[in-house]
N, C-alpha and C positions, 0 to 999 in steps of 0.2 A: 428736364428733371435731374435733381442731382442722383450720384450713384447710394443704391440703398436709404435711399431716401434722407440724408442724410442731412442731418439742420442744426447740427451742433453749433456755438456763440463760437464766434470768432473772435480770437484774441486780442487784446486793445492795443501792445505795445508789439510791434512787429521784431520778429525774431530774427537775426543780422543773416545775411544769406551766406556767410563762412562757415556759420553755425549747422544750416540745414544741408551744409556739402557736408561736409566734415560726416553729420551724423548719417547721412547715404552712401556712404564710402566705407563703412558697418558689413558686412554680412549679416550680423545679425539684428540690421535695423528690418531686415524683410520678412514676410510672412512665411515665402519659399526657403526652406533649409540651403541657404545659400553655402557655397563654400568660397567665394570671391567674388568683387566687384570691379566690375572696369568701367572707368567713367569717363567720359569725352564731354571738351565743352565747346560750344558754338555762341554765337553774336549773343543769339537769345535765350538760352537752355545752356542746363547741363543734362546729357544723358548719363543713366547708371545700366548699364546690362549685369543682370545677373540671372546663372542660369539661360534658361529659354525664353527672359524677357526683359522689355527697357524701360524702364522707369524715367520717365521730361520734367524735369523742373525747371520752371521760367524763371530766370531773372529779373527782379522790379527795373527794368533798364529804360529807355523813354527816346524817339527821335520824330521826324517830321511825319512817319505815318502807322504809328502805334505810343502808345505811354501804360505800358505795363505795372507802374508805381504801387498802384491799390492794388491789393488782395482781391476784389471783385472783376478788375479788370484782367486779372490773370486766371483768373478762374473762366471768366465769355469768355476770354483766349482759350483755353485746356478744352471747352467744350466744344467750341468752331474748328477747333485742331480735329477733335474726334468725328465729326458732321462731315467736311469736308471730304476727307482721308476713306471714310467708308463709303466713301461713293467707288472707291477703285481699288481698296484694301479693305473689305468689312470686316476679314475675320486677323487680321492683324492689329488691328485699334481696338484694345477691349474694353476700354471706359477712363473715367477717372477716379481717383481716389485723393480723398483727402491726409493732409500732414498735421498731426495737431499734437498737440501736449496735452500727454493725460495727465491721469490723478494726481499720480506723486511727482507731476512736474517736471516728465522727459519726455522728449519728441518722439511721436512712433506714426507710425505708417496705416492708417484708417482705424477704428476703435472711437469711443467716446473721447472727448476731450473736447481744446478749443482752439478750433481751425489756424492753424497758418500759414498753408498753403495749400495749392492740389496739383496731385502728378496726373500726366496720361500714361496710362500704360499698355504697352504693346508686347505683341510676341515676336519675339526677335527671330531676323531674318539673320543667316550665319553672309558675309559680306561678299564670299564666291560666288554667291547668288544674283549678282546684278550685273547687269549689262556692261558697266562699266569693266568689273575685272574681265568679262570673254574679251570688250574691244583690246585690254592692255597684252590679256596673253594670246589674242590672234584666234581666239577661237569660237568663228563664228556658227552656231547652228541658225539656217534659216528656217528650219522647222520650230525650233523655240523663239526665232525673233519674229516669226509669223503668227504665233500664239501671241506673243504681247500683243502685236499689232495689232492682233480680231481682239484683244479683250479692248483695248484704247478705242477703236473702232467701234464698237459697239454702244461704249460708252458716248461716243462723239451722236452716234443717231438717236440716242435715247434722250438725247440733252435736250432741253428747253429753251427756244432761242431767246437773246434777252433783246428786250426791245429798245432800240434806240434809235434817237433821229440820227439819221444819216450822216447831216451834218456835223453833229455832234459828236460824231464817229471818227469823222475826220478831223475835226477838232483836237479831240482828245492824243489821236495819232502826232499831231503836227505840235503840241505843247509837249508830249516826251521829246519828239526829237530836239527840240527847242532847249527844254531842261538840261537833257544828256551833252547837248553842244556848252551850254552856259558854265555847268560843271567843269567838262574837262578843257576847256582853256586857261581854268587855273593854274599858277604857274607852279603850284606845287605838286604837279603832277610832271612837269616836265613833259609832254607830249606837243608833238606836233602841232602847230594851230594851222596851221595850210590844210593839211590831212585832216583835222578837224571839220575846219569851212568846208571842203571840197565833198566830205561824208553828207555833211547837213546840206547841203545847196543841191546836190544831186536828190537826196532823202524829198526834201519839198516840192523840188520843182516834180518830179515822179508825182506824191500827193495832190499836187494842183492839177496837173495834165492828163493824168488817168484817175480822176476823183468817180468814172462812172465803174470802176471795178471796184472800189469798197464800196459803194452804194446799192450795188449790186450784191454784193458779201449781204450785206444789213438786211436786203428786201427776200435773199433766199434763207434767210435762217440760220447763220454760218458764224451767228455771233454768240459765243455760251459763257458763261461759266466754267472755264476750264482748271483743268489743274492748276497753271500758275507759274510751274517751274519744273517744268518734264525735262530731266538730265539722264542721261545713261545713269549715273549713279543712285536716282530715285526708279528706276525698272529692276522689278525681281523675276528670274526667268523663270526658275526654278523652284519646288517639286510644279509650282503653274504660276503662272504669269499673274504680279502683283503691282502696283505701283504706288507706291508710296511719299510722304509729303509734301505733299498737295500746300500750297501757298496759304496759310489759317488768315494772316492780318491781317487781310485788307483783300477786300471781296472784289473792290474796282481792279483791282492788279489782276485779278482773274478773269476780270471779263473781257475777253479777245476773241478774233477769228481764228478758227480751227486751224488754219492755215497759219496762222504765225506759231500756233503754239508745236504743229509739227515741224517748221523753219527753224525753230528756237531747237529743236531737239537734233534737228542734221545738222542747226552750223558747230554745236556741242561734240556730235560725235567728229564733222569735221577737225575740229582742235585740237582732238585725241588720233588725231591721223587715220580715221576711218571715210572713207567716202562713199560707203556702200550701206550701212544698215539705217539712219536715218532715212536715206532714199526709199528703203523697203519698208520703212514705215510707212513714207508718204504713197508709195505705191501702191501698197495693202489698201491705205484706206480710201485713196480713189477710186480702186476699183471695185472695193463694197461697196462705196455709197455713191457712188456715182458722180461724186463732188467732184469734177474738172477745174483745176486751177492752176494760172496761166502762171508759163514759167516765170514771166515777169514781176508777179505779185509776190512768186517765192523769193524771189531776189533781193526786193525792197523789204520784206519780212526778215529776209537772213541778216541784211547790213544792220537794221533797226536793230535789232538782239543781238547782234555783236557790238556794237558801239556803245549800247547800254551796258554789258556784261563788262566793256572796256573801264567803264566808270566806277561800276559794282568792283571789281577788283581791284581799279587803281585805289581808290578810296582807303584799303587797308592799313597804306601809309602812314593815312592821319590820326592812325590808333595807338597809343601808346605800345600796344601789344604787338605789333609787326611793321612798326616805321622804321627799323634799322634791317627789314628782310629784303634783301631787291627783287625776289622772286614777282613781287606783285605787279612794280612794275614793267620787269619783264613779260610776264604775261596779258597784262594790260596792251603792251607793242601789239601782240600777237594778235589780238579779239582785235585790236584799230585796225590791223594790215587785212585783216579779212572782214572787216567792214567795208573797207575800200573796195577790198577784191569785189567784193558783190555790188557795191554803189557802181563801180565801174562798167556790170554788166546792163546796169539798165536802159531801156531807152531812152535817146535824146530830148523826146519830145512825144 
């Protein structure tokens, strides 16, 4: 259901999205007596914070696994963003609102008019609040990172396992790794292709020789719907433990084993030079749910998610907006060399 019921005609001629920055970048395009706006933009969004909240607007932007172009398609997106996200943040996603041009022909922020766009809007978390800044400034409470853990935990028992054939489990496993190899031997990346093969040959031959522990994963229920993209920097610890943006696009990107999705979050906090609160995550939640999971599966989970993350940031290059930063590839080195590190841990056979 839209917000307010809301069925206003939708504009025919699409309004330039310089336009609807520009007119967000206003104080006083907001309902809240704003007194400034700070706006941050990302691949897919710009956010606006003002005040005690953030205002998403989507980019008509388009690639291999979303096409945001239509007005309708950005709207299922704003709406999947809001579904999603309440599962582990309900009272920080407060809905959406539509952008439309009223009467006399100016863009305003929900009111009668005709649509031409919709925000989500949330209640902003101030940025101290996430896990990410305790790992930078060292300041770990295990008491608030054992609160996230029971709430992430909690959520992991309550999920619904999604069902899939087995096989096709592994399938799917062995076409990312497939992908993520195919990608980064491009020579515009500049990376290693020995370190490359060596990631992915290890990655498979693991998938082929112990194909009875993801089948096992599949037949105990361990396969959900999860968040998508659990980073230190999507955990809010504070005043209680929240977790926020959750992966909206693409529902298959979400559905993994519990176990990767906590690998993905330690080999993260690894990167940031932590080696202890990822682990007390996966530690927490072994020991509520009783989920035993063999060190070797984390290991193949952790290279997996670091080789991808290698591709996910080398990639930035090919953007007109950060092809002259080397950072990216520098960091790109970094997620390869600990893909290795983990590929290297696994058994031979």
């Amino acid at each position: 259901m839209l917000p307010n019921n809301h069925t206003g005609p939708v504009a025919e001629n699409e309004v330039p999205l310089k336009a609807k920055v520009s007119f967000l970048m206003q104080p006083s395009a907001y309902p809240e007596k704003a007194t400034n706006v700070e706006a941050k933009e990302t691949h897919m969004s710009w956010v606006f914070l003002v005040n005690g909240l953030a205002y998403k607007l989507k980019k008509p932007v388009t690639n291999s696994l979303f096409d945001f172009k239509t007005l309708e398609a950005r709207l299922q997106n704003c709406l999947e963003e809001v579904r999603v996200n309440k599962r582990l943040a309900d009272d920080i996603y407060l809905g959406i609102v539509p952008l439309v041009i009223n009467e006399v022909g100016n863009l305003q922020i929900d009111g009668k008019g005709q649509i031409v766009d919709w925000l989500v809007k949330m209640k902003r978390i101030p940025e101290e609040n996430f896990l990410d800044l305790a790992i930078k400034s060292q300041k770990h409470d295990k008491v608030l990172i054992e609160s996230a853990a029971h709430a992430l935990t909690e959520f992991y028992k309550n999920a619904n396992p999604v069902e899939i054939d087995p096989v096709l489990h592994r399938k799917k496993l062995k076409e990312e790794i497939i992908s993520t190899h195919a990608e980064l031997i491009k020579p515009v990346f500049h990376l290693p292709v020995a370190v490359n093969q060596q990631i992915t040959n290890k990655l498979l031959q693991f998938l082929d020789t112990h194909y009875l522990l993801f089948d096992n994963r599949v037949a105990n229920g361990k396969i959900i719907e999860a968040h998508g993209d659990l980073r230190p920097e999507h955990i809010c610890l504070v005043p209680q433990p929240t977790i926020i943006d959750a992966l909206e696009f693409c529902r298959e990107l979400r559905i993994m084993d519990i176990a990767e999705e906590l690998a993905f979050l330690d080999m993260e906090c690894e990167m940031m030079g932590d080696l202890v609160t990822g682990q007390l995550f996966f530690d927490y939640y072994q020991k509520e749910s009783d989920d035993k999971i063999t060190e070797s599966l984390i290991f193949f989970y952790k290279s997996k998610k670091a080789f991808l993350r290698t591709y996910l940031v080398a990639r930035h290059i090919t953007e007109s907006n950060y092809k002259d930063d080397t950072k990216w590839l520098f960091r790109a080195n970094a997620y390869l060399q600990l893909a290795q590190k983990y590929a290297n841990k696994l058994p031979p056979y």
